[in-house]
VOGU-3710 file (C-alpha; in Angstrom, 3 decimals, decimal comma):
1> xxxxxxxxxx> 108,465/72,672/194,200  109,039/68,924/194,616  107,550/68,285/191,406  110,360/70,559/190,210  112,747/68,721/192,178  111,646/65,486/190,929  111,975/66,608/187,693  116,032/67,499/187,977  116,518/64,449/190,032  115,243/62,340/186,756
11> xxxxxxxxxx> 116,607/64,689/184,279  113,500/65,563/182,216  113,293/68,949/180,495  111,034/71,281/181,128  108,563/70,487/178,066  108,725/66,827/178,993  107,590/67,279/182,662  104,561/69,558/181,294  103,422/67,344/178,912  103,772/63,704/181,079
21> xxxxxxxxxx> 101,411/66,437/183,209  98,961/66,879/180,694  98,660/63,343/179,803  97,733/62,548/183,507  95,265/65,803/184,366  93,983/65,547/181,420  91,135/62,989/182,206  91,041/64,312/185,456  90,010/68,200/184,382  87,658/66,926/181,394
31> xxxxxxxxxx> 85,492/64,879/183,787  85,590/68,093/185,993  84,921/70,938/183,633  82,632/68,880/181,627  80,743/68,152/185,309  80,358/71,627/185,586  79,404/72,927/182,387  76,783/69,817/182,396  75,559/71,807/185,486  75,285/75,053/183,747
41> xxxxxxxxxx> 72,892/73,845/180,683  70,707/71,919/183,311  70,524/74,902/185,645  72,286/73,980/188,549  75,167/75,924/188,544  75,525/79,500/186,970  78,480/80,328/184,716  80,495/81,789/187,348  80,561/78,624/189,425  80,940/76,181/186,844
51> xxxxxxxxxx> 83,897/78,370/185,987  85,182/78,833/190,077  85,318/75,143/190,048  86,945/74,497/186,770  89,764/76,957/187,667  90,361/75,517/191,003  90,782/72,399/189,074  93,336/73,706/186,677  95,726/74,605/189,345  95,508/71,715/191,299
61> xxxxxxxxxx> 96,430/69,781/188,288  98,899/72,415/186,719  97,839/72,462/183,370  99,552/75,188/181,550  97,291/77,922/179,269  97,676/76,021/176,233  96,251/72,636/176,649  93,517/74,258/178,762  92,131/76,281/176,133  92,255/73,000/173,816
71> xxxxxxxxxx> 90,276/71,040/176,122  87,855/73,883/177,408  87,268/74,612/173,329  86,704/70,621/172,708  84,463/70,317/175,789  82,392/73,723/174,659  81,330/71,949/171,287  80,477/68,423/172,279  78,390/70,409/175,330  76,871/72,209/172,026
81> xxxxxxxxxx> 76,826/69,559/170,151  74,552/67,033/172,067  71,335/70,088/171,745  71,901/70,056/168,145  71,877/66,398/167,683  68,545/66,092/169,849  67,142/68,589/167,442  68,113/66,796/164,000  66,205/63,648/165,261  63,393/65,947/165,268
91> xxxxxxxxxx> 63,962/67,112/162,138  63,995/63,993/160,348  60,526/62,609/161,522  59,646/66,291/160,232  58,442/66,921/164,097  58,888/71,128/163,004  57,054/72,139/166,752  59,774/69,816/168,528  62,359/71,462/165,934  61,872/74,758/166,844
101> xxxxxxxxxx> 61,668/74,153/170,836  65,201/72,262/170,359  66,773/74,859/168,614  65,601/77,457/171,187  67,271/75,107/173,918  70,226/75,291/171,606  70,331/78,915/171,674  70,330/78,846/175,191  72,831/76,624/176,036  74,958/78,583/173,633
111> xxxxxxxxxx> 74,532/81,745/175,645  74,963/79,655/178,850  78,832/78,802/177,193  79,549/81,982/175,927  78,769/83,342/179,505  81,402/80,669/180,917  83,888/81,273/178,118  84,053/85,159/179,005  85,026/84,011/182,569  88,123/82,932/181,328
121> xxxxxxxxxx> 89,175/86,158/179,776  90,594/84,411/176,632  90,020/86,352/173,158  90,753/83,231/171,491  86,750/82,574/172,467  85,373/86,023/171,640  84,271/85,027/168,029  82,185/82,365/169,167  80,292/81,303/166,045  83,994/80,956/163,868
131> xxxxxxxxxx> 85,477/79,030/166,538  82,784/76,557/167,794  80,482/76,382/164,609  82,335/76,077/161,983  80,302/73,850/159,404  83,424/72,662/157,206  85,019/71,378/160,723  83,666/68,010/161,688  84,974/68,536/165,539  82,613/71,355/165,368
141> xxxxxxxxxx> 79,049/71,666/167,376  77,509/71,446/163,932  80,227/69,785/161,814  78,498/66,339/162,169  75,272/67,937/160,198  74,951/67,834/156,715  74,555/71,270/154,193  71,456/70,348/153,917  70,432/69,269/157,306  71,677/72,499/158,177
151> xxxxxxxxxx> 69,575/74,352/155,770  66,281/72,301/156,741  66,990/73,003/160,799  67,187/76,938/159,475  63,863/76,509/157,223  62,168/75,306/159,973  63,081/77,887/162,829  62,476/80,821/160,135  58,834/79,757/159,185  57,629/78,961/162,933
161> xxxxxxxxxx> 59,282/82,054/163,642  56,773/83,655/161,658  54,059/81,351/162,595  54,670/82,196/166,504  55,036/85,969/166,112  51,542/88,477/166,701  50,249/89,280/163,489  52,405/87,278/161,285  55,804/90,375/162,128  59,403/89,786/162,294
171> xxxxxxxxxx> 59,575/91,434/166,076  62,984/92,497/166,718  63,719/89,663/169,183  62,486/87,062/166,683  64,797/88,569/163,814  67,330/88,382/166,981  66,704/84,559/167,087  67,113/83,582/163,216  70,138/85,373/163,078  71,333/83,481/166,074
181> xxxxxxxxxx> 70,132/80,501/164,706  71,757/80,810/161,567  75,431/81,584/163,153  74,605/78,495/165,204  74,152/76,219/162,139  76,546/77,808/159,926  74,432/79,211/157,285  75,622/81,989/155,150  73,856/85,337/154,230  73,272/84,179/150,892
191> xxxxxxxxxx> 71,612/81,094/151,873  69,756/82,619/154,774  68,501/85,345/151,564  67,712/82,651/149,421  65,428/81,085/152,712  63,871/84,152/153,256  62,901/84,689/149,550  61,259/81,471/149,363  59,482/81,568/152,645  58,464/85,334/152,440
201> xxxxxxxxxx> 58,563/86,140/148,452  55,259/85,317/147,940  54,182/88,636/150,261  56,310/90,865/148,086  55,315/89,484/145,033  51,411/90,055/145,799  51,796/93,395/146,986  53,859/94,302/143,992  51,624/92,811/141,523  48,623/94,617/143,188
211> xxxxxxxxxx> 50,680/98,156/143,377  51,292/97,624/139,176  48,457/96,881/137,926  46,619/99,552/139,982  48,957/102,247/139,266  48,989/101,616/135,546  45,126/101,075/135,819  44,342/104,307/136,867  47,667/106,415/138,378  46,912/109,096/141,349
221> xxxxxxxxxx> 49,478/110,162/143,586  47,777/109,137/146,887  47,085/105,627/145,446  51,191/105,069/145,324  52,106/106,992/148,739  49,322/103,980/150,083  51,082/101,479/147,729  54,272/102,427/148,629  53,331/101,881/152,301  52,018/98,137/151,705
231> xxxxxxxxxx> 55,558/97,285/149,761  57,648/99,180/153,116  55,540/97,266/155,202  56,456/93,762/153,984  59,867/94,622/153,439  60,072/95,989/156,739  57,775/92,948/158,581  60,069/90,361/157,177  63,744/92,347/157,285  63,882/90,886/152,997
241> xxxxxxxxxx> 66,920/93,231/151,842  66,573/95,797/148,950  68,034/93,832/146,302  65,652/91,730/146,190  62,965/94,425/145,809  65,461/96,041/143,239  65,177/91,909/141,623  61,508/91,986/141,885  60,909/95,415/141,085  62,688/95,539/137,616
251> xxxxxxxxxx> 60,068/92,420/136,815  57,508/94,046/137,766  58,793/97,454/135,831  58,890/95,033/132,921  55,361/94,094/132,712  54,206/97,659/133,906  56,364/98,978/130,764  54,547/96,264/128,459  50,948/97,206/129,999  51,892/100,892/129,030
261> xxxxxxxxxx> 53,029/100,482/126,071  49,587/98,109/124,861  47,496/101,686/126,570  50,076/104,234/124,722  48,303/106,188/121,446  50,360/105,999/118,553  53,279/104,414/121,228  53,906/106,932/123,040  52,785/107,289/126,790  50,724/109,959/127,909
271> xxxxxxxxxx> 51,771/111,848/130,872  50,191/110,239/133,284  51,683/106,747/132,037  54,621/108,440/132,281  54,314/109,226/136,049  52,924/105,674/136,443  56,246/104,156/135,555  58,013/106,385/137,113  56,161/105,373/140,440  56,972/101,656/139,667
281> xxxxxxxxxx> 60,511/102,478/139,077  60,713/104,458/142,839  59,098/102,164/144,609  60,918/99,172/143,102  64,438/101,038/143,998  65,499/101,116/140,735  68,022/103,106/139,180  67,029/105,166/135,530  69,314/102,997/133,681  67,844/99,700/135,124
291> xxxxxxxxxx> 64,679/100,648/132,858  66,580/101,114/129,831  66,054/97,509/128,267  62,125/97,281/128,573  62,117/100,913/127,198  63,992/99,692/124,348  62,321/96,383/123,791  58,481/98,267/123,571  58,652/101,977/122,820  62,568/101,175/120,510
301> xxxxxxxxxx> 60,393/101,118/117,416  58,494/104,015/117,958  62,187/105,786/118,066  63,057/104,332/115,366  59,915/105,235/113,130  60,073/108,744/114,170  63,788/108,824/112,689  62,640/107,653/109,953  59,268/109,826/109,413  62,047/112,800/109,916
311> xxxxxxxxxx> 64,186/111,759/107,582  61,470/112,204/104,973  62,202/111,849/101,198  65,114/113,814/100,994  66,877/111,320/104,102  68,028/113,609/105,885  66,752/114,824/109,452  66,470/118,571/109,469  68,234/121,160/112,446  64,681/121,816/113,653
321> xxxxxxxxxx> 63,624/118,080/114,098  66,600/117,128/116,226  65,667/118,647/119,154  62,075/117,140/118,938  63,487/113,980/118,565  65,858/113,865/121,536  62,017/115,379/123,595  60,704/111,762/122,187  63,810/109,703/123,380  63,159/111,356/126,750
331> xxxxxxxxxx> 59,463/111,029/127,147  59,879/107,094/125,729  62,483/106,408/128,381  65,013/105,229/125,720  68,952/105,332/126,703  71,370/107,355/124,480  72,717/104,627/123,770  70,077/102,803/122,527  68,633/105,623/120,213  71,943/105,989/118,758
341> xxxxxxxxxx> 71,359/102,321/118,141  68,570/102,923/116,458  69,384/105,978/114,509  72,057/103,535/112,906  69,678/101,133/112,136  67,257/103,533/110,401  70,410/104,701/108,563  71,383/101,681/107,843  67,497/101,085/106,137  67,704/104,452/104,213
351> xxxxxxxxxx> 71,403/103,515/103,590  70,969/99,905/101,562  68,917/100,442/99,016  70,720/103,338/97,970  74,506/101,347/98,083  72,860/98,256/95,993  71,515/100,936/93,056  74,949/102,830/92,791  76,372/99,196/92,778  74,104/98,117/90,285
361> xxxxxxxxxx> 74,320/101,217/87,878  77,927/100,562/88,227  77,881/96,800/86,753  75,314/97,726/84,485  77,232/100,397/83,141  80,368/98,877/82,724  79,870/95,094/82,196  78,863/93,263/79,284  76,274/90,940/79,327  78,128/88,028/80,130
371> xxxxxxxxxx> 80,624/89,671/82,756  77,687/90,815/84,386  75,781/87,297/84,030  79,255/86,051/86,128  78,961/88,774/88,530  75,571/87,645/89,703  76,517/84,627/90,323  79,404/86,394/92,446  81,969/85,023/89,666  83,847/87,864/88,681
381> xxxxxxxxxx> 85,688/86,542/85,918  88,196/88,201/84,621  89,576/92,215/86,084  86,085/94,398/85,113  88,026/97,561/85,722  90,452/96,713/83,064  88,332/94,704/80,370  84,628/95,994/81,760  82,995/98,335/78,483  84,079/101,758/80,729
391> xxxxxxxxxx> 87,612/100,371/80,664  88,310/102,364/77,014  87,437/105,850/79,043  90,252/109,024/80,142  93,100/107,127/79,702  92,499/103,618/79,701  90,284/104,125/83,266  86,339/103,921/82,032  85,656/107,330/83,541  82,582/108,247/81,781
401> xxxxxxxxxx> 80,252/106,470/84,337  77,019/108,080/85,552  77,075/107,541/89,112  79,076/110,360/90,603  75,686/112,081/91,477  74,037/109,432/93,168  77,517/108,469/94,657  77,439/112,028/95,794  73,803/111,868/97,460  75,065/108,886/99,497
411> xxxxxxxxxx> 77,377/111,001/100,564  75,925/113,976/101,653  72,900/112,110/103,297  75,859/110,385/105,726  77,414/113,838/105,961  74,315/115,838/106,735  72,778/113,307/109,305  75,968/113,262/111,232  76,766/109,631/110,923  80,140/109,561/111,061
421> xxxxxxxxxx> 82,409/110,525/114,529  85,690/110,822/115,597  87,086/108,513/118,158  89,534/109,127/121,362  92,862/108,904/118,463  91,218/111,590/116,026  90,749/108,399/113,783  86,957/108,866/111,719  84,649/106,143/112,667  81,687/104,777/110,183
431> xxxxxxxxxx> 80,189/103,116/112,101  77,627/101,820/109,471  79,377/100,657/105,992  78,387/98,849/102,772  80,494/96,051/103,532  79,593/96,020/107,061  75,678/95,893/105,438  75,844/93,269/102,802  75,266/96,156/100,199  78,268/95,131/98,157
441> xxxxxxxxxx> 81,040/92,377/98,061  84,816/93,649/98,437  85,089/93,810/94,887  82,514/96,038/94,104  83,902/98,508/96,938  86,925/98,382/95,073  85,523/98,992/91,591  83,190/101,581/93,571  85,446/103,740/95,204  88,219/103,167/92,115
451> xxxxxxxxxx> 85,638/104,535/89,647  84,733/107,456/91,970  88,840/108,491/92,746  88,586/108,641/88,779  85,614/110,374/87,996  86,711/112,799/90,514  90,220/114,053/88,584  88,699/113,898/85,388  86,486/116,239/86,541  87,352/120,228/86,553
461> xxxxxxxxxx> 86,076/123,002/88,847  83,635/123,204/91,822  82,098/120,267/90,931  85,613/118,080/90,876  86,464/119,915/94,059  83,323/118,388/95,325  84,362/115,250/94,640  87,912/114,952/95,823  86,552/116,064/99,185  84,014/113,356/99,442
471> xxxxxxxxxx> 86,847/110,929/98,698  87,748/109,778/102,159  84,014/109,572/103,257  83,153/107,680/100,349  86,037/105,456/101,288  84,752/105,454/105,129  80,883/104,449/103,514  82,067/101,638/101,764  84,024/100,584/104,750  87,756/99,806/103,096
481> xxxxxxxxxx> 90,401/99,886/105,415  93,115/102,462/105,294  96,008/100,254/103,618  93,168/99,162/100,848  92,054/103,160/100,043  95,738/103,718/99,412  96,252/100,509/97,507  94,038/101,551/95,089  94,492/105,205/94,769  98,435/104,028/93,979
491> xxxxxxxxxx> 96,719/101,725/91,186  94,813/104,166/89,982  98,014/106,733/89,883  99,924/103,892/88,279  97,818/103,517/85,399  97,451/107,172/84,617  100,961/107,139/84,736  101,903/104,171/82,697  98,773/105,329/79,910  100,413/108,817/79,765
501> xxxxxxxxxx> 103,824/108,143/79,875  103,480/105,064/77,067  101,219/107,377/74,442  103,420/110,337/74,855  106,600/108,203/74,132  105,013/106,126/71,624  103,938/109,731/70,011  106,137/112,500/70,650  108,925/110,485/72,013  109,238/111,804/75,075
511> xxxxxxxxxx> 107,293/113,769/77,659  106,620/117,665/77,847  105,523/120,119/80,214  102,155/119,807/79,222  102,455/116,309/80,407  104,684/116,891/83,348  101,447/119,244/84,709  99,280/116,761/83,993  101,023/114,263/86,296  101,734/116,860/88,725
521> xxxxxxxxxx> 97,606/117,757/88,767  96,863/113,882/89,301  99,671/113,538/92,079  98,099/116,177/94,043  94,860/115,052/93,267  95,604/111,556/94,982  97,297/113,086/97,733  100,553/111,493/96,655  104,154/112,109/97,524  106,865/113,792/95,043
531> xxxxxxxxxx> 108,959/110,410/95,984  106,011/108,857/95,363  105,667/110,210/92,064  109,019/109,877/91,073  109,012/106,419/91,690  105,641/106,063/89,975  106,530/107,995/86,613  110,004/105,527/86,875  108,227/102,499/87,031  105,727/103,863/83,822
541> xxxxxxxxxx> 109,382/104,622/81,714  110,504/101,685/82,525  107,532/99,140/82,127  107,521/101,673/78,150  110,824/101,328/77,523  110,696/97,337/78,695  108,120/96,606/76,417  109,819/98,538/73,466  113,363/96,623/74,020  111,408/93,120/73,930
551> xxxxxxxxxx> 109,466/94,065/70,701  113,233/95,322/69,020  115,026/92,381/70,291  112,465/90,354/68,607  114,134/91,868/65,123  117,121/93,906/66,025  118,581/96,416/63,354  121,501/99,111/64,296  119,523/101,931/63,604  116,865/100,756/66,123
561> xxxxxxxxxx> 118,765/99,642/69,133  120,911/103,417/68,591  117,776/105,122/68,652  116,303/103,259/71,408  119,412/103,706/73,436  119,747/107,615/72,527  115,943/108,016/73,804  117,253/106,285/77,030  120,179/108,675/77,338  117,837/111,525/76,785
571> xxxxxxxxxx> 115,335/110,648/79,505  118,629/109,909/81,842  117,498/105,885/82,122  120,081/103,571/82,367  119,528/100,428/80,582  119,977/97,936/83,402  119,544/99,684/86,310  116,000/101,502/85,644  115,043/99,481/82,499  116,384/96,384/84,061
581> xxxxxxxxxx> 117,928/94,989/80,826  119,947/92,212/81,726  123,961/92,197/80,701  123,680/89,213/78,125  120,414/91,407/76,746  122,951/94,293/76,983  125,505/92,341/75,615  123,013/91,561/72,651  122,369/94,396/71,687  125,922/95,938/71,694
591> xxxxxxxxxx> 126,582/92,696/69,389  123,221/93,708/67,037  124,652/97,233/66,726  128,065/96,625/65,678  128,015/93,723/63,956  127,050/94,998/60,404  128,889/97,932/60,435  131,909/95,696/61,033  131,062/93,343/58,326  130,393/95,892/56,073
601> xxxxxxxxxx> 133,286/97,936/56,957  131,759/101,054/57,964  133,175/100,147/61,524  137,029/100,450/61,185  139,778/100,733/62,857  139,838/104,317/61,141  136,578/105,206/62,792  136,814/102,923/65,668  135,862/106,010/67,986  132,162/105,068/68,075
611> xxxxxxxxxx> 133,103/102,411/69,987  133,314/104,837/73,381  129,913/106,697/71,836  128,747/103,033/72,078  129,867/101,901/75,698  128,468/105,015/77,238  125,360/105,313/75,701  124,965/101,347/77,038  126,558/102,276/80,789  129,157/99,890/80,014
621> xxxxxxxxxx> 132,862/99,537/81,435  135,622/100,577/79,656  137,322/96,661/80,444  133,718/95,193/79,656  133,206/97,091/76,747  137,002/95,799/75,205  136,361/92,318/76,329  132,920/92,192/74,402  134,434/94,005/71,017  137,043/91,491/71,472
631> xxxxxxxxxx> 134,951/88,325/71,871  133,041/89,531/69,116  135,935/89,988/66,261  137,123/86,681/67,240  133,946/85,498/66,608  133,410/87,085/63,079  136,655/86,205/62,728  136,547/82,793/62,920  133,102/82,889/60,940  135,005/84,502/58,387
641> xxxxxxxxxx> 137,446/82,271/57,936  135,420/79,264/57,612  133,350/80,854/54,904  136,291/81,789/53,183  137,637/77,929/53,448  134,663/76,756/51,822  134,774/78,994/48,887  138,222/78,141/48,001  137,897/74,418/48,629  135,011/74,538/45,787
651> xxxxxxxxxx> 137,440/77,070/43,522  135,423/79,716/44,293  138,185/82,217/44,568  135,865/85,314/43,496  133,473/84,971/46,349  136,596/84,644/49,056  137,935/87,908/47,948  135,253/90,351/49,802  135,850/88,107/52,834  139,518/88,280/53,013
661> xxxxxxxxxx> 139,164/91,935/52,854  137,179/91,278/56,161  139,277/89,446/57,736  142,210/91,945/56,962  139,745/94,431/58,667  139,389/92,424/61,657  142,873/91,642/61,954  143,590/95,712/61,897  141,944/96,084/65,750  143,822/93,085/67,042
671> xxxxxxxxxx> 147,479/93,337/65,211  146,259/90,140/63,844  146,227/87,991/67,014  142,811/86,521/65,713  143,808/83,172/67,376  142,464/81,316/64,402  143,192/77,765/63,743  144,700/77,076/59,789  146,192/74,242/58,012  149,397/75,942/56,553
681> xxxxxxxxxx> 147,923/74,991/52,976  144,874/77,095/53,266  146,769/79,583/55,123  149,237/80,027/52,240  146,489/79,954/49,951  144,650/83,063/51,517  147,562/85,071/51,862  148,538/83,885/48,175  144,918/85,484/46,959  145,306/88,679/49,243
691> xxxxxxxxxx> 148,788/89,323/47,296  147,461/88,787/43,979  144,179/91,387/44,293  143,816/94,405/42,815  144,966/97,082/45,939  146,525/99,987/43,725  143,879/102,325/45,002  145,681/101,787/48,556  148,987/103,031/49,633  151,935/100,575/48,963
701> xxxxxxxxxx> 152,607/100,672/52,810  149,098/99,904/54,097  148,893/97,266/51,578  152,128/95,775/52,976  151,008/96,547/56,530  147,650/94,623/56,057  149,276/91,532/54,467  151,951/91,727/57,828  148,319/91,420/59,754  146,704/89,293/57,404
711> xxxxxx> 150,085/86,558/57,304  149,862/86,809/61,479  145,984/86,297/61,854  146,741/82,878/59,366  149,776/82,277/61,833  152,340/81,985/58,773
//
């Protein structure tokens, strides 16, 4: 209470009066409590005194909860510490008797504290080892110790441990102690396993290497119930855990598998080998699957020879040699997994050799000499499938090809052994391919599975049937990816269509039904849509009819381009958007079909009707079409016109006449407004000519009409 009082009379709070407390009673309880704990470890005082007094002490000084517990949990690890640090001076001369006594001292002093600590009620102190030995805190009992000081102190206790217990047996007090011990110093559970593998290893090991070799030696059931008791007698004598028998016993499993394996007839253990590994594998705590990879490193070729022994000549294994097979994975100890493994690998054996002779019958067959003399020197030169000596087959394709049956037989051998599976999306899976092999390059699949889509439409009846339903295994064998498989059947369907399209114009004009069928067979054949071949029979007209326009255009005539563009009409092309004639090609040809006619006359004004035949055969305008016919007369007008300049000017009046008349014929579709530019001399002169021909076959008014025309187009 006067304390209190003092405190108001000088105006302090309530957190400054406590702590100017602490700061004096602070000396004052440390020298006190650390009196009396001093007392415990020597034995002079018992925990409940030392703690009497250092309560007592605590009130008379009024130290609040707080910086008690600080102080008390400082005091506890220097009164810790000072065991500990006797002991490491021990440890460094490598004194292990004084070692072991110290750290037994240790442990008691550490009860001795916890027994004060639980005086005080505080939880804060219950988990004694995380708050007072905490290796990574240097203010801890151990924190002045190095990780390997630690580790040595540990070493030590654990082997005299050994040393000092009856018969050379972890009692339970002495496994009591080491764990103790290695709270005390801080030492994890994987270092205090790693310490008890090195210091009692060497017992497991010997009675393991005893219980193998025995067991595989000779194998009675007795002889592993007394094995079995040797290995649960170590493991139980020194407390090691199970996974490091489990560590220990899948070596050991190893070696017994090896020794088995050297004792097996023909590779394959008898039953009592068998049993012998199965003993290993039980005593050694191992799970079935732990033995897989020995299993498969020393009895994986005897699997895989038997796969191969049932696959006989033919290559493919048989309903009634399945089941013994799967009996030989069982008895060899191989996983599922593993003997699917090596069923794919004996696949893959049978498999090669016959890829690489279809692939070579294939270049034989179709290359020349030289092409072939590239292709082995993986220079393919120029496209084999369109220049190779099977490129002049069915339709441009090279379809006559002997390899369908042995393409067939590599087939059905994948079929028949079940090779092939479908995964968790209903996608097929091949899981062992040509490509993925080596067998072939990715050109050679492509030629490969082209020349098979081929042989298999130009083939009729059961036997073509046959084929088209290999088709997507073939594909799957040679291991092309979807978007390739349909890139070439759409080649394939593009050249059948552009062959058959281009001889049946080039012969009958156009196509028929027979034809039409014949497209329609091939489009269902390559599992193609209508649009599909729509577009496709498009793109053939139009790559025909492309190729036809450049070869007229090279020597246009009228007749030609009409007949060309009436064959367009018929087949319901237009010429620039399916043909994709350009409009000065267009224009071009309008100018190639008129032209002559108008020169010669035989394109009049009389007749002048064609003209709309004309535009809509070509798709043109009606505007376009009149600005072209328009440019044009100007054009031959103005030709004209100079021609008939230079006859007169060398008084060749005779050869003027025919080209006047022309003119006059021009002038007819454009009420002479033939914008032409004429000295009035040579105008006068031309009209003077026109009036002085013989015309009486023509009425008087035309005559008159067409010298009106003729006077304007001269601009007299």
């Amino acid at each position: 209470e006067e304390l209190d009082q003092l405190r108001e009379i000088l105006g302090l709070s309530e957190v400054d009066a406590a702590y100017e407390i602490s700061l004096e009673a602070t000396p004052l309880f440390q020298s006190t409590a650390f009196a009396a704990l001093e007392g415990v470890l020597g034995g002079k005082k018992t925990p409940d005194e030392a703690w009497e007094i250092m309560a007592d002490r605590r009130a008379e000084l009024l130290l609040d909860e707080d910086s008690s517990k600080k102080l008390m949990k400082s005091m506890v690890m220097q009164a810790l510490g000072g065991p500990l640090e006797r002991t490491q001076k021990f440890a460094k001369v490598n004194n292990e008797a004084a070692t072991y006594d110290n750290l037994l001292e240790a442990l008691d002093a550490k009860d001795a504290l916890i027994a004060v600590l639980t005086r005080s009620g505080w939880d804060e102190f219950d988990a004694f080892e995380e708050t007072f030995c905490n290796p990574w805190d240097k203010q801890s009992a151990n924190g002045f110790l190095m990780s390997d000081e630690r580790i040595k102190l540990y070493r030590i206790f654990l082997t005299r441990s050994i040393r000092k217990s009856p018969g050379g047996v972890l009692s339970d007090d002495s496994y009591d102690q080491i764990k103790q011990v290695q709270g005390m110093l801080g030492i994890t559970d994987m270092q205090a396993e790693i310490e008890a593998r090195g210091a009692f290893g060497p017992n497991l090991l010997k009675v393991l290497d005893t219980a193998m070799n025995e067991i595989v030696a000779d194998y009675t059931e007795e002889l592993v119930k007394n094995m079995q008791k040797k290995v649960d007698s170590v493991m139980t004598n020194y407390r090691l855990s199970e996974d490091y028998l489990r560590e220990l016993g899948a070596t050991f499993y190893a070696k017994a598998v090896a020794l088995v394996s050297e004792k097996s007839p023909g590779g394959i253990p008898t039953p009592e080998l068998a049993s012998a590994l199965k003993a290993m594998r039980e005593m050694g705590k191992l799970e079935e699957e732990d033995t897989f990879p020995p299993h498969m490193e020393y009895f994986g070729r005897t699997y895989k020879k038997s796969v191969l022994e049932a696959m006989g000549t033919t290559g493919v294994i048989r309903a009634e040699f399945r089941g013994p097979l799967d009996d030989l994975r069982s008895r060899l100890g191989v996983s599922e997994k593993d003997s699917k493994a090596l069923f794919l690998d004996a696949i893959e054996e049978k498999m090669v050799p016959m890829v690489k002779w279809v692939g070579s019958e294939l270049e034989r067959t179709m290359l020349t000499q030289k092409e072939l003399s590239q292709r082995r020197k993986k220079d393919m030169g120029q496209d084999v499938f369109l220049t190779g000596k099977g490129a002049d087959g069915v339709l441009g394709l090279g379809a006559e090809i002997n390899i369908m049956s042995d393409i067939m037989e590599l087939v059905d051998f994948y079929r028949e052994n079940d090779v092939a599976y479908e995964d968790e999306d209903g996608e097929m899976v091949y899981p062992v391919t040509a490509l993925g092999t080596n067998s072939v390059d990715q050109e050679l699949a492509e030629l490969l599975y082209r020349q098979f889509i081929v042989g298999g439409f130009t083939t009729q009846g059961e036997k073509g049937a046959r084929f088209e339903d290999a088709r997507a295994t073939f594909a799957g064998i040679l291991g092309l990816e979807k978007f390739k498989e349909a890139e070439i059947k759409n080649t394939i369907a593009s050249t059948v269509y552009d062959n058959l399209i281009s001889n049946s114009l080039k012969t009958k004009g156009s196509l028929d039904q027979q034809d039409m069928m014949f497209l329609t067979n091939i489009q269902t054949k390559l599992n193609l849509s209508s649009e599909d071949g729509e577009k496709m029979m498009m793109q053939a007209q139009k790559k025909v009819l492309s190729e036809e326009v450049n070869a007229l255009m090279d020597n246009p005539t009228p007749e030609g381009i009409k007949a060309f563009r009436e064959r367009c009409n018929t087949m319901g092309v237009d010429l620039a958007e399916d043909v994709g004639i350009s409009k000065t090609r267009v224009t071009r040809m309008f100018e190639s079909e008129i032209t002559p006619g108008l020169k010669s006359g035989t394109i009049n004004v009389n007749n002048g009707g064609i003209m709309g035949e004309i535009q809509e055969s070509m798709g043109l305008e009606a505007d376009e079409c009149e600005d072209m016919f328009e440019s044009l007369l100007l054009q031959l007008a103005k030709n004209a016109m100079g021609m008939i300049s230079s006859e007169l000017l060398r008084g060749r009046d005779d050869n003027a006449v025919d080209l006047i008349k022309e003119l006059v014929r021009y002038s007819q579709f454009l009420d002479g407004e033939l914008r032409l530019s004429v000295d009035e001399a040579m105008a006068n002169q031309v009209a003077n000519l026109y009036e002085t021909l013989d015309l009486s076959d023509e009425d008087p008014a035309d005559f008159e009409a067409n010298l009106a025309l003729l006077r304007t187009a001269l601009n007299l």
